[in-house]
C-alpha positions in Angstrom: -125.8 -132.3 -25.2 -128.8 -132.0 -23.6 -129.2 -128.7 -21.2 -131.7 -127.9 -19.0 -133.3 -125.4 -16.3 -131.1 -124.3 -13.6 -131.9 -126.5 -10.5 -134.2 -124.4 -8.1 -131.7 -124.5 -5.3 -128.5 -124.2 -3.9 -125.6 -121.7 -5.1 -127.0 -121.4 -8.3 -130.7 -121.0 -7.6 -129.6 -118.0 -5.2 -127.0 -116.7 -8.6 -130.1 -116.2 -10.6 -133.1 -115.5 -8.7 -134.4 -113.2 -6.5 -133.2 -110.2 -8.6 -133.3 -106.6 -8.2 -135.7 -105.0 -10.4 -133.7 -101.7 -10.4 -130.0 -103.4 -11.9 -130.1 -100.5 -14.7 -130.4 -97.7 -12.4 -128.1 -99.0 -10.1 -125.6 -99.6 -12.8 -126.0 -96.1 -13.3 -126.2 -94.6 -10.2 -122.4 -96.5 -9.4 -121.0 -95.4 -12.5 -121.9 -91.7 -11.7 -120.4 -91.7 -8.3 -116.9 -93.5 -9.5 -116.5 -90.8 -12.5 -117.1 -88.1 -9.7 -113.5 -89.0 -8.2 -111.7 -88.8 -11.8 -109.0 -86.8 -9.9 -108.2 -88.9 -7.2 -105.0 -90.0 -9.2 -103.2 -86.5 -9.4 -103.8 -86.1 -5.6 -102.4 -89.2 -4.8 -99.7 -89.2 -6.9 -98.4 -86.1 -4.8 -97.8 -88.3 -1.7 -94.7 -90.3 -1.6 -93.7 -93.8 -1.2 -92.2 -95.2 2.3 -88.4 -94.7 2.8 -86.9 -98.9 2.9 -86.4 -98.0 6.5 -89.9 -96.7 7.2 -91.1 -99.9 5.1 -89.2 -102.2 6.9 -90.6 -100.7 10.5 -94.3 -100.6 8.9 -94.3 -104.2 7.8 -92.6 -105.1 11.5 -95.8 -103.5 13.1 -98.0 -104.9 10.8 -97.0 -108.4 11.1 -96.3 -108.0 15.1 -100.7 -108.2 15.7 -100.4 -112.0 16.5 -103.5 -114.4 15.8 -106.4 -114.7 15.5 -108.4 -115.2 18.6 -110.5 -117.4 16.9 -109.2 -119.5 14.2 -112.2 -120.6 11.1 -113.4 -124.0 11.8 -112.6 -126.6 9.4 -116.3 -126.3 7.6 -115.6 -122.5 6.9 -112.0 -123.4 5.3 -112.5 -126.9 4.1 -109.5 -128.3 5.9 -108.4 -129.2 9.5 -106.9 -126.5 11.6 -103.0 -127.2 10.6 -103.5 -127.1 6.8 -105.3 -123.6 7.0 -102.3 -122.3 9.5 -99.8 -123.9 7.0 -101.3 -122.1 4.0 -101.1 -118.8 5.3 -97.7 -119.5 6.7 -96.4 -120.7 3.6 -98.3 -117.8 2.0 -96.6 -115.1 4.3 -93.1 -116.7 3.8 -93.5 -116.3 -0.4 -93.8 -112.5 0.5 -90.5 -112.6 2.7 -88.6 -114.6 0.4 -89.4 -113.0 -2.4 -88.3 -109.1 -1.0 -86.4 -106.4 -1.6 -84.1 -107.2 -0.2 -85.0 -110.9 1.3 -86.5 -111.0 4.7 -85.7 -114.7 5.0 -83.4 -117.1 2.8 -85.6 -120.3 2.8 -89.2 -121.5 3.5 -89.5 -122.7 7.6 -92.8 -124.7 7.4 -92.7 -127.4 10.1 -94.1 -127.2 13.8 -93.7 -129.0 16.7 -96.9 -131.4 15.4 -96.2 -131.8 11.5 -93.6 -132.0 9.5 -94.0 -129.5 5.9 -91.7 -129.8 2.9 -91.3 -127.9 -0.3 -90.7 -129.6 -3.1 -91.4 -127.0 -5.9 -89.6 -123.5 -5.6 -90.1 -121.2 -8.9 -89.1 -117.5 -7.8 -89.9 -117.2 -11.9 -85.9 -116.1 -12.5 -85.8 -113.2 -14.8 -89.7 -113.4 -14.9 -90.2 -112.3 -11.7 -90.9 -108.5 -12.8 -94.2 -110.3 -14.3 -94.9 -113.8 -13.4 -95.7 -114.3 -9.3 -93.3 -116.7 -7.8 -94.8 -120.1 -6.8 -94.2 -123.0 -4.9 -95.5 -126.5 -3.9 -94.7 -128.1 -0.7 -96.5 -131.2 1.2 -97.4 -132.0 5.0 -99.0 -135.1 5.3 -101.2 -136.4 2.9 -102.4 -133.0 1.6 -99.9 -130.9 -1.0 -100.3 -127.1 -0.7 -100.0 -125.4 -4.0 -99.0 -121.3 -3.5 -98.7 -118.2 -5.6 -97.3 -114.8 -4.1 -99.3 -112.0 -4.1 -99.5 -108.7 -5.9 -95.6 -107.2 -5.4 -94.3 -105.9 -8.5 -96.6 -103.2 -11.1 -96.8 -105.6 -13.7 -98.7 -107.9 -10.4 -101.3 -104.8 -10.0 -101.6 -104.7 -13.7 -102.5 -108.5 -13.8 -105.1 -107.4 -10.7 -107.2 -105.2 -12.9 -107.2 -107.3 -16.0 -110.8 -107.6 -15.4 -111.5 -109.3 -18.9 -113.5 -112.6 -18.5 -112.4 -115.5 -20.4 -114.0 -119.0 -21.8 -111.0 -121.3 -20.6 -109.8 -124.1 -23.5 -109.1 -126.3 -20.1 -112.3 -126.2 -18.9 -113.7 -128.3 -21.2 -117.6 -128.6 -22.1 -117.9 -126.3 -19.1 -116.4 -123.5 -20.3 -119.7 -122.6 -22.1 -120.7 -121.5 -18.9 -117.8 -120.5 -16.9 -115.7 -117.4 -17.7 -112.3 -116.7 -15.8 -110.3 -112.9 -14.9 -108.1 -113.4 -18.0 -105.1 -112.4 -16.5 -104.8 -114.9 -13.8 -106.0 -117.5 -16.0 -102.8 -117.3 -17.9 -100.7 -117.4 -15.0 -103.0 -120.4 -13.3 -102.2 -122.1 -16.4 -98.7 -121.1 -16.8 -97.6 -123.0 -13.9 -100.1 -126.0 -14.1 -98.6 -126.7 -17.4 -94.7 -126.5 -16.2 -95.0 -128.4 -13.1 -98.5 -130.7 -13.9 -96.2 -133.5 -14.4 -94.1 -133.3 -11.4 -97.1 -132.4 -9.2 -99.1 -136.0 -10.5 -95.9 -137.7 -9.8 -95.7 -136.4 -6.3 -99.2 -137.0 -5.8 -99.1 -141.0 -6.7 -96.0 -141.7 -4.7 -96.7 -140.0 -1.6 -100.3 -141.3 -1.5 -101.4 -137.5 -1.4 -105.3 -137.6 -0.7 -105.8 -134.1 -0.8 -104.2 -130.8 -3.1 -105.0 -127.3 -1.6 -104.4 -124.0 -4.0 -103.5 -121.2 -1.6 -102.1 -118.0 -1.8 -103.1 -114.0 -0.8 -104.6 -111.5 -3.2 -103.4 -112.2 -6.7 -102.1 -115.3 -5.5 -105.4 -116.3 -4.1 -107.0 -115.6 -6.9 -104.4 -117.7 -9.1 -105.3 -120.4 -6.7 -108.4 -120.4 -6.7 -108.2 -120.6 -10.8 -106.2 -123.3 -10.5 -108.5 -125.7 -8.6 -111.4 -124.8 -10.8 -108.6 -125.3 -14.1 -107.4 -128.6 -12.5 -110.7 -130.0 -11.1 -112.1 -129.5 -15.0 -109.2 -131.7 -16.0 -109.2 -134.5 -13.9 -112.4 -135.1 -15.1 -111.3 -135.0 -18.4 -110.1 -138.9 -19.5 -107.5 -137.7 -21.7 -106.2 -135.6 -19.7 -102.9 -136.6 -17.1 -104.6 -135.3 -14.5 -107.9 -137.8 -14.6 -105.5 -140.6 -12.6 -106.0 -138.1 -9.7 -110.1 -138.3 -9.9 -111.1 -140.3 -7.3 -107.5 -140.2 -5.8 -106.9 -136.8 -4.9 -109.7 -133.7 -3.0 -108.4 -130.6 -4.5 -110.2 -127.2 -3.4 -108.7 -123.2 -2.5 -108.4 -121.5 0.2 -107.3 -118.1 -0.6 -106.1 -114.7 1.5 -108.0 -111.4 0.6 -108.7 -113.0 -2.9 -110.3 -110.8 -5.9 -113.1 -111.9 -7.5 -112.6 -114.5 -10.6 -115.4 -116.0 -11.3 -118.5 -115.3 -13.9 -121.1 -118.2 -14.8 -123.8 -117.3 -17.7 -127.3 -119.6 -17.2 -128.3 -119.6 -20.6 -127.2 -123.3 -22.0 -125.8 -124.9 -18.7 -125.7 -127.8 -18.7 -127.2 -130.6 -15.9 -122.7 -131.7 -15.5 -122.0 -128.2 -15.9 -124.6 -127.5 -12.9 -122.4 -130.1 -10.8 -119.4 -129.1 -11.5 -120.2 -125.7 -10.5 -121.8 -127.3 -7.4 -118.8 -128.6 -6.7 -116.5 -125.7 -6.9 -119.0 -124.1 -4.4 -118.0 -126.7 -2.0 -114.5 -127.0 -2.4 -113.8 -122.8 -2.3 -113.2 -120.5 0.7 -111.8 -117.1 0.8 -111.2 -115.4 4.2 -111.3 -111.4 3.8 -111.0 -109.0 7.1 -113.2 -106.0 7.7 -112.9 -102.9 5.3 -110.7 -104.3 2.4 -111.8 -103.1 -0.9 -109.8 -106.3 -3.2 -112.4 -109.3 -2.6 -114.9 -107.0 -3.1 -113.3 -106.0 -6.8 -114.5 -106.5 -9.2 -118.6 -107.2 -8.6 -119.4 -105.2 -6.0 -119.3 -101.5 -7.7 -121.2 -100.1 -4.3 -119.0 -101.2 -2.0 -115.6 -100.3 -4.1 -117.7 -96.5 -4.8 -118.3 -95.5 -0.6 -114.7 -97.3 0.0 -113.1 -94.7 -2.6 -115.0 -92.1 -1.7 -113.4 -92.7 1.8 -110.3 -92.6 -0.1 -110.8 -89.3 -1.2 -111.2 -87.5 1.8 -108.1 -88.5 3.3 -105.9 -87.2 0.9 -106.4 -83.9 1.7 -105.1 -84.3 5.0 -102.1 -86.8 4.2 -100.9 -83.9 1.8 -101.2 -81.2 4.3 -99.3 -83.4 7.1 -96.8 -84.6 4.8 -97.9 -88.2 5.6 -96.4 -91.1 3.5 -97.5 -94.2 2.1 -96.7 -96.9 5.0 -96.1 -99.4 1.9 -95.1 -99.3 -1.8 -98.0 -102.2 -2.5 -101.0 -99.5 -0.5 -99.8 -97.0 -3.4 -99.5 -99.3 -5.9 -103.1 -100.7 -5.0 -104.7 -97.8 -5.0 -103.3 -96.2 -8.1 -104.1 -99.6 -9.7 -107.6 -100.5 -8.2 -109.3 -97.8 -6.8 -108.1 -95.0 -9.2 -108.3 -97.4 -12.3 -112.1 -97.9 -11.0 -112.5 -94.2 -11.0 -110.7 -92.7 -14.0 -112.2 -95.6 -16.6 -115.9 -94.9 -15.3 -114.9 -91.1 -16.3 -113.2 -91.6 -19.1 -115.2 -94.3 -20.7 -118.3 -93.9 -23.3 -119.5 -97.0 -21.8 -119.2 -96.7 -18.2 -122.3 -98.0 -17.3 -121.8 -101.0 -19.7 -118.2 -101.2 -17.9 -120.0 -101.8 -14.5 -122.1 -104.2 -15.7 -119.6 -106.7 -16.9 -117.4 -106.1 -13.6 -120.9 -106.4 -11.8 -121.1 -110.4 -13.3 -118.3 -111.1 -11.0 -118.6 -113.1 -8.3 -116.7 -115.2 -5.3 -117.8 -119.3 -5.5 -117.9 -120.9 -2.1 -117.5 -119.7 1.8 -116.2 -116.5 2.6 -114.8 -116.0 5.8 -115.1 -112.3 7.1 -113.7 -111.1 10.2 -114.8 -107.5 11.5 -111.9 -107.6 14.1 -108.8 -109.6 15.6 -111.2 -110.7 18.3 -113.6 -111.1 16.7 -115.8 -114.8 15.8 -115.9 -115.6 11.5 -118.8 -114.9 10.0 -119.9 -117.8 7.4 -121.0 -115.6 4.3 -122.3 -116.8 0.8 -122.1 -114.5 -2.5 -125.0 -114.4 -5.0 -124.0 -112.0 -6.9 -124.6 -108.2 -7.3 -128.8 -107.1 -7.1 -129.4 -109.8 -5.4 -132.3 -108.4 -3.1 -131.8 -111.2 -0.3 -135.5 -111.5 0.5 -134.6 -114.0 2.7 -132.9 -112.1 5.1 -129.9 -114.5 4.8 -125.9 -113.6 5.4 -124.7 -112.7 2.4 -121.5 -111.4 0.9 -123.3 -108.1 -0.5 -125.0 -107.6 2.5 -122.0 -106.4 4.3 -121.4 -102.7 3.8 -118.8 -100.3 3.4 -117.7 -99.7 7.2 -116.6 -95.4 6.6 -113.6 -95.0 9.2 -114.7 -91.6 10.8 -113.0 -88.7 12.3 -109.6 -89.3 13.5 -109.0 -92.2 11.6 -107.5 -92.6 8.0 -108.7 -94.9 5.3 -105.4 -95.0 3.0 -103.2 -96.0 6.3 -105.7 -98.8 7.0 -105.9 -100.2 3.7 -102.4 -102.7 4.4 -103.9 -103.6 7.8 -107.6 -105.1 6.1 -105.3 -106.4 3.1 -103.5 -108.5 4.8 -105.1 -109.3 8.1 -106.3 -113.1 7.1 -103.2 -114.2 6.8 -101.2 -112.2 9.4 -104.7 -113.4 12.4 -103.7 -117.7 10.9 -100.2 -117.9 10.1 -98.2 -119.6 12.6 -96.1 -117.7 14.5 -92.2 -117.8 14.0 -91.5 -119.4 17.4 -93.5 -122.3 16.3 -91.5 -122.9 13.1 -88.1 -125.3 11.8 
């Protein structure tokens, strides 16, 4: 195969040039402030979880914000108004059907407008403890293809598997393209029970386009899956190639992780277009001050964030204050402290930070500062990029402290989960 210089513009041009000269000391400089809050963990293991009552009135409140006043356009998401709407919808409704105990007993997708149908439901059985429940369900031509999000520990576990991975279903591209290892295994888990079905659908309906949706961990499954299943259908002997010039797919993902590293040396010219085209066909919409999209690349932001952390504890302890939600504890204690206590603990901190600094988000990402607030079209290029340019980045959004009055740790569930609470339809508009 024949490989040559990396093309000198467009997503990948931006990836590799225009570098900070100063990545060691930055490197360093992050993992020296992360070790400095080794004991967040013991503090925040002193304040308890949410009674289910207190639960069940915090998640009430949280979902009772309403919309969006202004919904992404289709360029931002890469689909028409309905399909975005739909995926957070059906995104929100895996959460509710999947609780403790239930909050609904079956998936209400249609509107007024459009007819939506499920066709797959896998709550994963006896699995659920580890695997994320999933579903596939059609409206129109386009089929919407969903993992939950982080719930259970063994979820935040698979959150901060932060290994990245050449993928066997990638192809000649995998060279060049490494995946968060444990998502990969659950993108492929599910691909490779239900790829049959899902081809099946796809031909008989006349499906023209396949959208892999879902919020945090389930984003980021989703957006594995497209880059898994777009690699295959361009693979002849694969089942998946009679989709190729049948069948768009592309993610759209809630709040979604990072997933994503690409190495230069020995790309390829396809391997260049193929990455080109997972550019194209990825969005992630995040809201103000959440710390998960910017995991696991963007050590500055995920340092001032816990550092913020850290000075609320104080107070939460002395008023007694609980966790509004089992998943806020469960996040922090499995994103922010794991950040924290590896950087102390490990020989090779600095090293650490450097592979999680490789990380980055393909695509659009959709950032909202408030509820009424326009989305801001942002590209990611990576961590050190200096942006001489002056253009709207990813990285060029900061760490917004929250200030006097205000408490970081209560506001964590309220930036998690705004993107899909601002675009889901509401349940008045539902059958």
């Amino acid at each position: 195969m024949k490989y040559h210089f990396i093309r000198p513009e467009g997503f990948l041009a931006n990836l590799f040039c225009d570098r900070s000269e100063t990545k060691k000391e930055e490197t360093t400089a992050i993992a020296e402030n992360l070790s400095k809050q080794s004991d967040l963990s013991s503090k925040l293991s002193q304040i308890e979880g949410p009674t289910p009552e207190e639960e069940a009135a915090n998640k009430k409140k949280l979902k009772s914000k309403g919309n969006f006043e202004h919904m992404p356009t289709p360029d931002q998401v890469g689909c028409n108004d309905h399909i975005a709407r739909l995926a957070a919808t059906l995104t929100s409704q895996m959460y509710d059907l999947y609780d403790s105990p239930p909050i609904i007993d079956k998936y209400e997708l249609s509107t007024e407008d459009h007819e939506a149908t499920v066709i797959i439901q896998d709550s994963k059985g006896i699995l659920r403890p580890t695997n994320p429940p999933f579903a596939a369900a059609l409206s129109g031509d386009t089929m919407l293809l969903c993992w939950r999000g982080s719930h259970t520990p063994t979820d935040f576990i698979n959150d901060v598997a932060s290994s990245p991975c050449t993928n066997l279903a990638l192809g000649p591209y995998g060279k060049s393209i490494k995946l968060q290892g444990g998502m990969s295994s659950l993108a492929q888990n599910d691909i490779a029970t239900y790829q049959d079905e899902i081809i099946d659908e796809c031909k008989k309906r006349g499906i023209k386009n396949i959208v892999c949706t879902g919020h945090s961990l389930g984003g980021a499954i989703g957006q594995i899956a497209h880059i898994i299943i777009r690699a295959q259908m361009k693979d002849e002997h694969s089942p998946w190639h009679e989709l190729k010039d049948r069948v768009q797919i592309q993610s759209l993902a809630f709040s979604a992780p990072m997933t994503l590293q690409i190495t230069e040396e020995g790309m390829s010219e396809a391997c260049q277009d193929f990455i080109d085209e997972i550019d194209e066909y990825s969005s992630n919409v995040v809201y103000h001050n959440d710390i998960v999209p910017r995991c696991y690349g963007f050590g500055s932001y995920m340092s001032a964030a816990i550092d913020d952390y850290a000075s609320c504890v104080g107070q939460m302890l002395l008023d007694g204050q609980r966790f509004p939600f089992r998943g806020t504890k469960f996040l922090i204690d499995r994103v922010a402290v794991q950040v924290a206590s590896t950087a102390e603990k490990s020989a090779m901190a600095k090293d650490l930070v450097g592979v999680w600094s490789n990380y980055v988000h393909p695509g659009t990402v959709v950032s909202y500062e408030s509820f009424k607030a326009f989305p801001k079209t942002l590209k990611d290029y990576g961590a050190f990029h200096k942006n001489t340019g002056g253009k709207d980045t990813f990285r060029s959004v900061t760490y917004d402290p929250v200030g006097r009055g205000h408490n970081a740790i209560l506001e964590i569930s309220e930036n998690h989960n705004s993107p899909w609470i601002g675009m889901k339809y509401s349940d008045d508009k539902l059958s």
